[in-house]
Structure formats: C-alpha cells, structure tokens
C-alpha positions in Angstrom: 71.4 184.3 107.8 73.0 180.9 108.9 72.6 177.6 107.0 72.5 174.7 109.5 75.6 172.3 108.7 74.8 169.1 106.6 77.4 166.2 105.3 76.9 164.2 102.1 78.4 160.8 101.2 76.4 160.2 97.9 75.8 162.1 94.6 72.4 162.0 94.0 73.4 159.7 90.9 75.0 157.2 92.8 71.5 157.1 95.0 69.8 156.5 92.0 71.7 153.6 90.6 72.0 151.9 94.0 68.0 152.4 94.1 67.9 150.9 90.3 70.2 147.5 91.6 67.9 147.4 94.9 64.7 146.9 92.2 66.2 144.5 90.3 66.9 142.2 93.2 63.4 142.5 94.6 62.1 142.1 91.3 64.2 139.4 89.4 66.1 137.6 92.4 63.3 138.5 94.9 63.2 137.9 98.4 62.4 135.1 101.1 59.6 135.7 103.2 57.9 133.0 105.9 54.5 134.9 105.9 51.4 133.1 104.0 49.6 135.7 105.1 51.7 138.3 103.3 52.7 136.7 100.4 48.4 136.0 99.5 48.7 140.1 99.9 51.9 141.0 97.3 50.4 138.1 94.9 46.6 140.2 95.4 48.7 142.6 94.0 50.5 141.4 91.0 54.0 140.0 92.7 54.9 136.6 91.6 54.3 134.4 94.2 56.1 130.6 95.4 53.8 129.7 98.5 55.8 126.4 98.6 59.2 128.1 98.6 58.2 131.0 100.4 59.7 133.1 97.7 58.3 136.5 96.1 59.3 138.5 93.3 58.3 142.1 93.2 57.4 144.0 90.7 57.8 147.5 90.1 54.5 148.4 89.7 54.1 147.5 93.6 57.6 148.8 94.7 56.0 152.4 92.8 52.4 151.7 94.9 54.0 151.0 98.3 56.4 154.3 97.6 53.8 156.6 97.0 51.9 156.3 99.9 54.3 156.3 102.9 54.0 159.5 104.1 57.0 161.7 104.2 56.8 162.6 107.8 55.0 162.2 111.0 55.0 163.1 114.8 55.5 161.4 118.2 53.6 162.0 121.2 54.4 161.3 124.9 52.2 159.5 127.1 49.8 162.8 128.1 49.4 163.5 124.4 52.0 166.3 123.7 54.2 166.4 120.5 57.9 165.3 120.9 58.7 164.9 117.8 58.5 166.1 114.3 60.2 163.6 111.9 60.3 166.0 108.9 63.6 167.3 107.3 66.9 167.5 108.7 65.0 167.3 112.7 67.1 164.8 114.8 66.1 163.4 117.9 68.2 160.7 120.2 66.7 157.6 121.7 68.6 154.9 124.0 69.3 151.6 122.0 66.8 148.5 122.3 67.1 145.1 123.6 70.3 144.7 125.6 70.8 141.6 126.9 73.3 143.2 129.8 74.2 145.9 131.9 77.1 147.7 133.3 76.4 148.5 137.2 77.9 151.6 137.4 78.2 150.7 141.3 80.1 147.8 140.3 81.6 148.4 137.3 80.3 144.8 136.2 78.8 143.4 133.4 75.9 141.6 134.7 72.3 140.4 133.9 69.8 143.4 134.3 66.6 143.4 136.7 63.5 145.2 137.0 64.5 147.4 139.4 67.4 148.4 137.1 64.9 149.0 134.2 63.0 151.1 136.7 66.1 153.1 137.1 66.5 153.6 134.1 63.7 154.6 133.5 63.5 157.5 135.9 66.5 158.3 134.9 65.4 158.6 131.5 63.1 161.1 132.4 65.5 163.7 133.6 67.7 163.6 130.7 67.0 166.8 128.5 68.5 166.1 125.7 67.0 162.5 124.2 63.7 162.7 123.4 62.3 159.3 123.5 62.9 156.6 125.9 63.1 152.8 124.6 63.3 149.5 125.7 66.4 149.2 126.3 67.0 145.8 127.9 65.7 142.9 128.9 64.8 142.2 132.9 66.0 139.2 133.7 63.7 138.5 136.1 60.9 137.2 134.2 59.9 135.0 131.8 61.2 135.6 128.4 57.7 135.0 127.3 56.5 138.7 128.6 59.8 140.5 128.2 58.5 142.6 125.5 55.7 143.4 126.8 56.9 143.9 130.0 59.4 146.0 128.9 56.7 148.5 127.3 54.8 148.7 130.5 57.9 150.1 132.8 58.4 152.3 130.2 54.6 153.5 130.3 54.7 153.4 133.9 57.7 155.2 134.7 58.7 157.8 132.4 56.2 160.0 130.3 58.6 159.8 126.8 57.2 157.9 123.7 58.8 154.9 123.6 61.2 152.6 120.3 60.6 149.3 121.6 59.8 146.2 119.3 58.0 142.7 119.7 59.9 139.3 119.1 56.7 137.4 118.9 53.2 137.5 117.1 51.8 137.1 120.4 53.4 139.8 122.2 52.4 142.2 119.7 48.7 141.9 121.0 49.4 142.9 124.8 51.9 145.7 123.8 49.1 146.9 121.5 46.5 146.8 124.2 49.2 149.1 126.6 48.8 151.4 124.0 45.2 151.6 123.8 45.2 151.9 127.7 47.1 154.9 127.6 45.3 156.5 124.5 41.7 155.4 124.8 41.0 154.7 121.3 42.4 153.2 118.5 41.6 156.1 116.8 43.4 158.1 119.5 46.5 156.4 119.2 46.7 157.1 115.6 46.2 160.2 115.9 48.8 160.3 118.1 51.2 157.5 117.8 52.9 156.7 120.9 55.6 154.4 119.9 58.0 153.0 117.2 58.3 149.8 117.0 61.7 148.1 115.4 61.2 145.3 112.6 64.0 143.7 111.2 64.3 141.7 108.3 67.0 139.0 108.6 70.2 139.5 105.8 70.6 138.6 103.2 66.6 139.1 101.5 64.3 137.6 104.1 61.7 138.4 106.2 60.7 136.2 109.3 57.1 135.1 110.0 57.5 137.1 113.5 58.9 140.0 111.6 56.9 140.2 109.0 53.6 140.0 111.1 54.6 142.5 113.3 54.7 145.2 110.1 51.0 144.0 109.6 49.9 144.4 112.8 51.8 147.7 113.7 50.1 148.8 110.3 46.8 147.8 111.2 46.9 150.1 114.1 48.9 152.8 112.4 52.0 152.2 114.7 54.9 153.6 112.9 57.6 151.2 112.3 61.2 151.4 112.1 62.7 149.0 109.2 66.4 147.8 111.0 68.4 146.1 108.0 71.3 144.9 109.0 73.5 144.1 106.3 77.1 142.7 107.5 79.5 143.9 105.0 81.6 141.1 103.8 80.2 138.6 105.6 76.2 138.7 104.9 76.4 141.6 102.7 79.0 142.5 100.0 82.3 144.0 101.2 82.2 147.3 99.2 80.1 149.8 101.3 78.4 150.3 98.0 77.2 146.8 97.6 76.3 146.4 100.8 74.0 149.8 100.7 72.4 148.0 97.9 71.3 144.8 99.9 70.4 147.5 102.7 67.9 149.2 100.2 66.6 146.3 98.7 65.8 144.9 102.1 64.2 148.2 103.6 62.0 149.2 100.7 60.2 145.1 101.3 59.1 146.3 104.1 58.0 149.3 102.9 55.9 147.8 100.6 54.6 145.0 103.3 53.4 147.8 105.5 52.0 150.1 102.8 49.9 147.1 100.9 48.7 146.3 104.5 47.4 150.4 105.2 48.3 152.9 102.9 49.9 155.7 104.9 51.2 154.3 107.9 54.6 155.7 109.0 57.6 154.6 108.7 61.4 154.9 109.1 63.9 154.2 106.8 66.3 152.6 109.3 68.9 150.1 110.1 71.6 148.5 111.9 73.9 147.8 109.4 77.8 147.0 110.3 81.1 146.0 108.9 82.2 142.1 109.8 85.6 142.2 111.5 86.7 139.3 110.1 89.9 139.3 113.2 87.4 139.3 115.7 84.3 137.7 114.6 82.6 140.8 115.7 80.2 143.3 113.8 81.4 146.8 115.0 79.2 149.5 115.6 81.9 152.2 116.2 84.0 151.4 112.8 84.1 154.7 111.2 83.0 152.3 107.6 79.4 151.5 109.9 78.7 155.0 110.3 79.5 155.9 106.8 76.9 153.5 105.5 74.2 154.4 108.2 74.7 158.2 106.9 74.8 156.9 103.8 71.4 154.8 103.9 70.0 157.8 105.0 70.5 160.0 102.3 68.8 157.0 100.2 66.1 157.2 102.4 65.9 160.8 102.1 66.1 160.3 98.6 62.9 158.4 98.2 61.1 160.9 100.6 61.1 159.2 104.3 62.1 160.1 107.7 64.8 158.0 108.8 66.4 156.3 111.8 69.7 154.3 112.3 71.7 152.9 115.3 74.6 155.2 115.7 76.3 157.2 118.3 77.3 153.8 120.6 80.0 152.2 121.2 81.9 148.7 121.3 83.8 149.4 124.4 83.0 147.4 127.3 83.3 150.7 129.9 82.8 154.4 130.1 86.2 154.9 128.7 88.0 156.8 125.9 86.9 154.6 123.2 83.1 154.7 123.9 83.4 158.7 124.2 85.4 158.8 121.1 83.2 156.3 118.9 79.4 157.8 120.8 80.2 161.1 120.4 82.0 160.3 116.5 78.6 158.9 116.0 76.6 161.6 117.3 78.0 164.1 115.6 77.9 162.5 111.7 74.0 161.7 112.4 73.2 165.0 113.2 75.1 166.6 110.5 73.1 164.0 108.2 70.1 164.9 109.5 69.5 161.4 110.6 65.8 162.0 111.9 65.4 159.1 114.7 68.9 158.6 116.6 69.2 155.2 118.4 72.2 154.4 120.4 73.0 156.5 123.7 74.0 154.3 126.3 74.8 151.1 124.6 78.4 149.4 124.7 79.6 145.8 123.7 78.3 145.6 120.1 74.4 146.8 121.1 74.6 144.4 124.2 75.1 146.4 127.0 73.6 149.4 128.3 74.7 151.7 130.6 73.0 154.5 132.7 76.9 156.2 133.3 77.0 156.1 129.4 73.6 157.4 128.9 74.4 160.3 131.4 77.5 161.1 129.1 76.0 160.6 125.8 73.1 163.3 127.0 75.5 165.9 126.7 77.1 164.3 123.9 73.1 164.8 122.1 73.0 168.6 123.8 76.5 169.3 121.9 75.3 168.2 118.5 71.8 169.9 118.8 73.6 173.2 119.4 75.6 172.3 116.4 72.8 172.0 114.2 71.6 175.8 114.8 74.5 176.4 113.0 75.7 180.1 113.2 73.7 183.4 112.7 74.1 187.2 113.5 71.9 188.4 116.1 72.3 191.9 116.3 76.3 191.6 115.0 75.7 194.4 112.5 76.6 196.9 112.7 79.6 196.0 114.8 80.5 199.1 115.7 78.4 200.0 119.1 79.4 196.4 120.1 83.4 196.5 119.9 83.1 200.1 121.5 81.8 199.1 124.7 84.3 196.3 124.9 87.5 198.8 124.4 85.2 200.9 126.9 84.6 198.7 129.0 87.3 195.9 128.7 85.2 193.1 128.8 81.9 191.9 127.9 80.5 189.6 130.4 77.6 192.0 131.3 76.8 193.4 128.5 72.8 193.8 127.1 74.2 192.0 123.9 75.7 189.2 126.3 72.9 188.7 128.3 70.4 188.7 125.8 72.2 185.9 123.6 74.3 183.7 125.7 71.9 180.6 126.9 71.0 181.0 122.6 74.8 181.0 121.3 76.4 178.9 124.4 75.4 175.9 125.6 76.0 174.9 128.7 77.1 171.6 129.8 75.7 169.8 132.7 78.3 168.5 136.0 79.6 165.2 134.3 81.8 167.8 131.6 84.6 169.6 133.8 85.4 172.5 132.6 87.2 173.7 135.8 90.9 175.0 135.5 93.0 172.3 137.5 93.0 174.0 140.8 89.9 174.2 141.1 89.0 170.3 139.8 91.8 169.5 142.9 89.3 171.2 145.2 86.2 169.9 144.5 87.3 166.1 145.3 89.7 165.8 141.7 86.4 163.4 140.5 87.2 161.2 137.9 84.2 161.3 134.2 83.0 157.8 136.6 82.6 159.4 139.5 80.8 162.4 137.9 78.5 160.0 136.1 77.4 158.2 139.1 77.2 161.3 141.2 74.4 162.7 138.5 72.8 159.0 138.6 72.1 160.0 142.1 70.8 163.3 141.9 68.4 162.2 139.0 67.2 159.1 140.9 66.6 161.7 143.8 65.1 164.3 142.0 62.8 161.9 139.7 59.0 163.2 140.2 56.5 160.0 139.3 54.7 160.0 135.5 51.8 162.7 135.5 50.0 159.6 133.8 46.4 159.3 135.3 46.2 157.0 138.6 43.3 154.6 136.8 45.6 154.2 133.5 48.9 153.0 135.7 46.3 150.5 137.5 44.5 149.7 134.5 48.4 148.9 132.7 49.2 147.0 135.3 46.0 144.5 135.7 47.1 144.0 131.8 50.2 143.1 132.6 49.6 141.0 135.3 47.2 139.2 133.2 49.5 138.4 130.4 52.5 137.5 133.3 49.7 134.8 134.4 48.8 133.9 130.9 52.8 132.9 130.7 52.7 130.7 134.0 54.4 133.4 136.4 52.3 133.7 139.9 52.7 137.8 140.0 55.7 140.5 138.8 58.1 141.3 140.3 58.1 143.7 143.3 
C-alpha cells in the first residue's frame, strides 16, 4: 500500500524542550491578562494571582488539567446539520482568511473598500467552490457600522452559503448576537454542541497577554461549546525572538493560556492549536506571510500542537502580493502545499493578498485548485490492480495506447485530477483559438459562471427570516435605521 506524504521540521526532542521553556514562562514569568473574571478562575485553581497588575503565574498542575481535557478531535457541521469536517489526524481542510479590511475588484483591478453586496458575492461564490470546505468571514462591509460588523458578517455567511463558517468577534458584546445566529440555525444550545457550526478565532496579543475582549470571548465560546481557534502571532525579531526556535517558544507559551482559559471554563470544549505567526521585515516594516521562515514556523507550531494531542489550524497558503500575479501563485500555492504535507488540520488563507488585508474572489477561484492539487497529493500513491503487470503492458503493445482501457476507465477520475477552466492546459494553438485568455481573464470568466449558476441556501424559509429580524434588531440596537439592501 501507499503511505500518504508527510514533512517534519522538529525532532520530537526539540518539541519537548520548546514545550519545557513554554512552561516556565507561563509559570515563572507568567502572562498579562485584562480579565477579572478569568483571573478569580486560574486563582480558584491554584495560579498565583496579581488582580492589581493583571498578572498570573501558572502552575503546572493547571497547564497538566487544562491539557488533559481538550479533546483530541472534533467535527464541523454545515448549516443543515451534515458533517464537513473531521479534525482528527493528518485531515486538512481549507477555509478563506478572516477580517480583511479590503478588496481587489476583479472588474477593476482596484483595491477598494468592500460592501455588502461584495460579501454577498462572495459568498455565493463560496458556495461553488469544491475544494474549501468552510466559508469564513472574510471581510469587513463597509457599509455599516463597525459596531455590527461581526455579527453582520456571520449572518451573510448563514444566509448565503450553507458551509460552517471561521469567523471571530472583536467585542464582548458582539459575541451575544453571533451566538444567538447560531442558536437560530440549530435550535438548541444543545443542538449546536452537538453539532458545532462555527470556529471562532481568539487571539492573544504578543508578547504574553490576553485582552479583556479576547479573553471573554474563550469563555463565552466555551460556555456554549463553540470551538475556538487560538491565533498567536508571534513576530519574529520584533515581538518575538529572531531565532524561529525562540519565537516557537513564545508561540507555545501563548497558545497553551488559552488552552487552559477555555478548558478551566468547560472541560472538553474544542479547540485548535493555531496561529498567525510571521517574520518582521525589518526593510519594510512589514510582517510577511509568504516568507518561506513564516511557513516554517506555522508547520512547525503544528507539529507542537500535534505533539500535545490537538487539531490544529494556521494562516498559510496566502500571499503578500497586491494582485493575482506570479508572486501570490508562487507564495499560496508554496503555502498550500507545506500545510497539507504537515497535516495542518484547519487551513486559513485562500484568497487573501496584502499581508491578510485584502481578499480577492479571482484569488480565491485560483487557490480552489491550488486546495484540489494538494488534496490529490495527500492520497499519496497506491497500486490498484498494477500487479501483476503483465495483462496491463500487453494490451498497450496490443493496442498502442491506453486511453480506453477497463483499467483506464476504472481509475482515472481516482489517480488524475482534473483541473477546472482557470488552469490551461491547452497546447498553444489551441489557447490562440479559444480567445489566448490571460489566468485574469479566466478567473473572472469563472466568477461569472459561479455567480450564475449559484442556487440559494437550502436553509429553511422561517430560519433566514428569523436571522434576519435578529439582525435587524441588533443593526437598530447600534443606531442604523435598517441594512443594507
């Protein structure tokens, strides 16, 4: 049989001293953390305490606790309650990355502020892409009040495409609304943990803190059993160390206090061991996600994670480009293909250019094959009905080709995979006749034929209406008359 094909960065040695330093800081230099709330729960439990300061030490007793009872895997569902996703193993699954503040019009070719009606896109488009499994929200409508933009954000998603969503809440009081979305679509609160429909990203801020906002939202999401998504970001040699070891450190120290905020607050609520980390390029003052040293150390974190038994996630597979040029194909697809050979188990990054900024649907369109490529990868190679070879290799002398064969049409669609219309594969003559279309013009041809060929969510009539009477509530709430059309 085949193995499927897996890279390593660390010995299992190395893991386990970089887990020993990430200890000591949480227990002897400890971490910042602007939670009452939370810190009354890690002193319950032994930690040393500073409520002035907002200052905790851990101790290892509670590290050990909070370790032991995050579960090593768990499932997505999609808004009509059917599994997605099975984070267990080496199982990778792609989703768009979150909170753009910009996007490229692909009929422009601008950078520009995004709307509703291009999250809408999106989102239909979103649901006709094969090969990412999630949708997310994946940037912010500039067309309402910043106030709702999580929320609101969440309830296109819901509305639009029928994918589980990665989306996040900047606020303590957005986490309520985006909760209640949930329980619309579920039913229960029971219901929804039985079948968590979301991810939602927390990030503690580098180095060794935790926000009040961020640090709330673990409790709530844990409260509800909403699996989170812990996005350290560690900036080597600016707020992290320079050596990728040192900075994996920080990244490890920072990941497993949230672990342990989430698992005092409910035993067993899922989690992924994720993150953002980055190098600082100190030339540009930038933090860039397509240096080949920021995708060492997200496969890198993820062996860690691995290591202590979780699921993992990390932003990978974008690009820093500021079009759909060489670079972003070269630094997405780069990306794409060290996750999957990781076995990273939660993907985020199709679409995204300009440092996590911008998002593009001609991007997303590319990187879908990009995701289709590195899944076929994963099978790795097996026989299937090779031996003996014999029969095989004398029907090809017989015949002098293959192309029809019982063997050939039994195994093609498993052994070759078949790229959709944005990958030419036509011999020159051939690309001169059908209009010599440029990767652009391919992407925005499929944009079309998606947009066209998008059939509405298959969610139930009264849940849409009862999502968006919550919605238009909460836009009320925030002092804005009615949503936009």
């Amino acid at each position: 049989m085949g193995i499927r094909p897996a890279l390593h960065f660390l010995e299992n040695n190395l893991i386990e001293k970089i887990i020993s330093e990430a200890r000591d800081l949480l227990c002897n230099l400890g971490i910042t953390l602007h939670n009452k709330e939370v810190l009354d729960v890690l002193s319950g439990y032994g930690a040393t305490v500073d409520q002035d300061k907002f200052h905790v030490l851990f101790t290892n007793d509670v590290i050990d606790k909070a370790l032991g009872s995050a579960p090593s895997s768990f499932k997505l569902f999609d808004v009509l309650g059917n599994e997605t996703h099975d984070f267990s193993g080496f199982n990778s699954y792609f989703t768009p990355g979150t909170a753009a503040i910009h996007i490229l019009d692909h009929k422009t070719n601008e950078i520009r502020k995004p709307t509703t009606a291009d999250f809408i896109d999106y989102s239909k488009l979103m649901s006709g892409l094969n090969y990412i499994a999630s949708t997310s929200t994946a940037f912010i409508p500039a067309d309402v009040t910043e106030k709702i933009s999580d929320s609101y954000r969440l309830y296109l998603s819901l509305l639009y495409c029928e994918k589980p969503v990665v989306t996040g809440a900047f606020t303590i009081e957005g986490f309520e609304i985006m909760k209640d979305l949930q329980l619309a679509v579920r039913g229960t609160k029971e219901a929804l943990e039985a079948k968590p429909l979301t991810i939602f990203s927390c990030c503690p801020t580098s180095p060794l803190k935790f926000s009040d906002v961020t640090s709330q939202n673990v409790v709530d999401c844990a409260r509800f059993g909403i699996p989170v998504e812990f996005i350290s970001m560690p900036l080597s040699g600016f707020m992290a160390p320079v050596t990728l070891v040192g900075s994996l450190i920080q990244h490890t120290a920072e990941t497993i206090s949230g672990i342990v905020i989430s698992q005092l607050t409910n035993p067993g609520t899922p989690v992924l061991y994720g993150g953002s980390p980055a190098i600082f390029d100190m030339r540009y003052e930038t933090t860039p996600m397509g240096a080949i040293e920021t995708m060492m150390l997200d496969c890198a974190y993820n062996e860690i994670g691995k290591f202590l038994g979780f699921p993992t996630q990390a932003y990978i597979s974008l690009s820093d480009a500021k079009s759909l040029d060489a670079q972003a194909g070269m630094e997405s697809s780069m990306g794409a293909t060290l996750a999957v050979l990781s076995g990273i188990n939660n993907i985020s990054g199709p679409g995204m250019l300009d440092f996590e900024s911008c998002q593009s649907l001609q991007k997303l369109i590319l990187d879908n094959e990009v995701c289709g490529m590195t899944q076929r990868m994963a099978r790795g190679i097996e026989p299937k009905e090779d031996f003996p070879s014999m029969p095989l290799f004398q029907e090809l002398v017989k015949e002098k080709h293959l192309l029809i064969s019982k063997h050939t049409r039994k195994y093609i669609r498993e052994e070759h995979h078949f790229s959709g219309k944005i990958i030419n594969r036509a011999n020159l003559s051939r690309w001169k006749e059908e209009g010599s279309l440029s990767l652009t013009d391919r992407a925005n041809l499929e944009i079309e034929r998606l947009l066209n060929d998008y059939h509405p969510s298959r969610l139930p009539e009264d849940i849409k209406k009862e999502l968006t009477l919550r919605m238009e509530a909460e836009a009320r709430r925030n002092g804005m008359d009615k949503l936009p059309e």
